[in-house]
Phi, psi and omega in degrees: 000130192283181181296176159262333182066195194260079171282248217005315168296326184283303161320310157330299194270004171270337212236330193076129203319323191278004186257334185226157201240125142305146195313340176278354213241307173333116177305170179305313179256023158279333199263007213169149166257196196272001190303110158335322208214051150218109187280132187317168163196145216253123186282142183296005165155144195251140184217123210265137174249141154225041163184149178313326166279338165280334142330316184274335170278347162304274179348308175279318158331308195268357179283306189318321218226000155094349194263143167285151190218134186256098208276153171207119149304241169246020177075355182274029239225148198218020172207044195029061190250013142261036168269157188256150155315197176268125169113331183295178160228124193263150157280091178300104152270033189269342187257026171238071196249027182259150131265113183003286173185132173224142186238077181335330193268348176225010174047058198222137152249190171211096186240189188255163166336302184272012154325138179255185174266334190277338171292284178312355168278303182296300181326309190254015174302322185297349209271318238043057179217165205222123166266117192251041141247141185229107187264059141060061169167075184273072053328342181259163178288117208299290158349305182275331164339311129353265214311331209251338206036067176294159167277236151122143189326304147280052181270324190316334196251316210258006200060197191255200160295322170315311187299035191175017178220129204256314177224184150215150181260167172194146165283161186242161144330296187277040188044027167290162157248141196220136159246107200243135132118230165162241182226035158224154209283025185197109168226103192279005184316049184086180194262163203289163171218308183303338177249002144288337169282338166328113178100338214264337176080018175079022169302325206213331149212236214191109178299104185239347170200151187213114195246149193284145101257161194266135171249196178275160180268130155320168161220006169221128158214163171198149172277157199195121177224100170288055177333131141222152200302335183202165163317316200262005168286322175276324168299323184322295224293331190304303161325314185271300177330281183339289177292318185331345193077342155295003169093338186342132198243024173190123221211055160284143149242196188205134132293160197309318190291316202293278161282352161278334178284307160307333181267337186252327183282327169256016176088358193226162199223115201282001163073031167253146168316117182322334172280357176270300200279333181292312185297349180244137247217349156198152155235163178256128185249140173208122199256128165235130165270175194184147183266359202227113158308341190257333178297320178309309184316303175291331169288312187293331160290341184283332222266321171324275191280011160279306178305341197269320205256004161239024125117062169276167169314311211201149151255106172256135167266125170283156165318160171292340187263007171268308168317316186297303207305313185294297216285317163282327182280338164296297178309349174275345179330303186300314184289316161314331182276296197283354178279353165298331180092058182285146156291311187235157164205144201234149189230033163319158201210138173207166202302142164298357165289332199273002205271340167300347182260340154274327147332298182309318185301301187289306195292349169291282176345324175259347163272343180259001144270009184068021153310134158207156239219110217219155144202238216191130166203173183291090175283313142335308180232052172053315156347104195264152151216141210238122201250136170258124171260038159262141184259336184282126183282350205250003178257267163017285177280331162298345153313303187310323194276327176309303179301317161301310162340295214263037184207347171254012182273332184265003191115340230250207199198161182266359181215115198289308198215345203255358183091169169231021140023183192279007186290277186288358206275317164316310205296303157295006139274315167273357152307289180252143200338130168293345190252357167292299147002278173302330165301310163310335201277321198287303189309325157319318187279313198287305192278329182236096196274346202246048188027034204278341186259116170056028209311198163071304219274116161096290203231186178307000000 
């Protein structure tokens, strides 16, 4: 990695001064994501971009000078991966936040990166249109969402991101600009460039435009909350929920410590009987959507006694403000772990057959490090996310290699949606196949030969 040098004069003066901020001058919360276990680090300068050329001309400057560069969104990232080295210059897209264009007739947008989801959300309600991953934070950015390939409670029904991005524009490492996909939903071309970039954590370019697609909005929903006596009960049920043909566009559980903690942290009380909530040990959240109040109807009954007859305590379809209260406060799971005093939280994902024998695994897992170890997860698609509570890091991390160990031993991968940023990146080298590895490394090389993008993030 080259010096820092005078880049900071030099951006300045490509970019103009009110554009770039020196490192005494950077704000706290520039230096760090929301990751538990990666501690901030204050960058030689943060540079608010509002256009694809400046972007690109930040990118030559710091290629000229040798520094590394760090793309930031909105900071909501759970694996650090927009923390920068010592040296770095992070690139801020938060002031490149329009969107573009939307085009109701092919369903589709165009927004800029530091677009959020909830700003592109509010643009498309009026439409009866819907961009449908929601990873539980619409403060974050459509970009890092990019960068990350979020999930997010619907993905069982709607898929993750990758599923819902037709191009992209991007910067390159030597400051080209690139355009991949485009604005149609089939493509036989060449190799995928968008969707290698997909994911990628800001390793290999630099997002500067992103186009959607879009579905139609439901106009019928209902929440449907299921107590059961144990856990591996609600995984049994999860397969048959599935197969059923209803549809679920949200397909959770939460265990009791887990939701009883969302209920004392939001304020809200889901109206089931104290002999109910003592007897049950997780419940199953389940959303089903619809275009019909009568279609709806008839699914939320079928879905009622399929459940009750694969052995919940009780089936309730909630009110509309208890279902907002359960539902928002699920996507909050994470801020109920750390205020609780989580070390870590983990988002592993293994084939949903797998998930009573990995469930099983972690709580063995967590009595022989001492440990505990309590969440929630995307149970349609196997995605567990697990808040760890040992505090010793070196018990901790053997906990961590173990538990991952045993979930890519079942099919699985240690990061469903949150990435593998500089958090997770040992477990993951040493997890996965070396000549897969070694290929990443390459492909890592043909887009950044001078390692300039993200260095730490994915690999050493």
């Amino acid at each position: 990695m080259g010096t820092q040098g005078n880049v900071i004069e030099h951006l300045a003066s490509a970019l103009g001064s009110g554009k770039v901020i020196a490192a005494a001058d950077v704000a706290d919360d520039d230096t760090h994501d929301e990751c538990l276990t990666v501690a901030g680090v204050r960058p030689a300068a943060v540079v608010n971009v509002t256009s694809t050329e400046d972007v690109a001309t930040a990118m030559r400057v710091c290629a000229d000078h040798g520094v590394a560069v760090t793309a930031r969104g909105s900071g909501t990232g759970l694996s650090g991966a927009c923390v920068p080295v010592d040296g770095a210059v992070i690139i801020s897209f938060a002031a490149m936040n329009q969107i573009l264009e939307i085009d109701a007739d092919n369903h589709l947008a165009v927004v800029q990166p530091g677009v959020t989801l909830a700003e592109l959300d509010a643009a498309l309600a009026p439409l009866g249109l819907s961009y449908p991953v929601y990873p539980g934070e619409y403060s974050a950015s459509i970009g890092g969402n990019v960068n990350t390939n979020a999930g997010g409670m619907r993905a069982v029904k709607h898929g993750v991101t990758r599923h819902h991005i037709l191009g992209l524009e991007a910067v390159l490492a030597t400051g080209e600009v690139i355009r991949t996909g485009g604005r149609v939903v089939k493509s036989s071309s060449g190799y995928d460039l968008t969707q290698l970039i997909v994911g990628s954590e800001g390793t290999l370019a630099l997002v500067t435009e992103v186009t959607v697609k879009l579905t139609v909005r439901a106009t019928a929903a209902a929440t449907v909350l299921a107590p059961f006596a144990t856990l591996e009960a609600i995984v049994g049920a999860i397969p048959k929920i599935i197969a059923s043909g209803v549809g679920p566009a949200i397909l959770e559980y939460v265990d009791l410590l887990t939701m009883d903690a969302m209920q004392r942290q939001f304020g809200f009380d889901l109206g089931i009987p104290a002999e109910i909530q003592h007897s049950a040990l997780a419940y199953l959240v389940v959303v089903v959507e619809s275009s019909s109040d009568q279609r709806l109807d008839e699914d939320i009954a079928a879905l009622g006694e399929l459940i009750a007859d694969l052995g919940a305590d009780d089936v309730y379809v909630l009110p509309a403000h208890a279902a907002h209260q359960l539902i928002d406060g699920r996507e909050k799971a994470f801020w109920v772990a750390k205020a609780n005093g989580a070390n870590d939280i983990v988002d592993v994902a293994v084939p949903r057959q797998a998930l009573p024998a990995f469930i099983e695994t972690v709580q063995q897992l967590a009595a022989a490090h001492g440990a505990f170890i309590g969440g929630c997860g995307h149970a349609g698609d196997g995605n567990v996310h697990l808040g760890i509570f040992q505090p010793d890091d070196e018990v901790r991390a053997r906990l961590l290699a173990a538990l991952f160990r045993s979930a890519t031993e079942l099919g699985g991968v240690i990061s469903g949606e949150h990435g593998i940023g500089r958090a997770k990146r040992s477990y993951f080298l040493e997890l996965t196949d070396p000549a897969v590895v070694a290929l990443m490394r390459r492909i890592k090389t043909a887009f950044d030969p001078h390692g300039l993008l993200n260095p730490g993030v994915i690999f050493e």
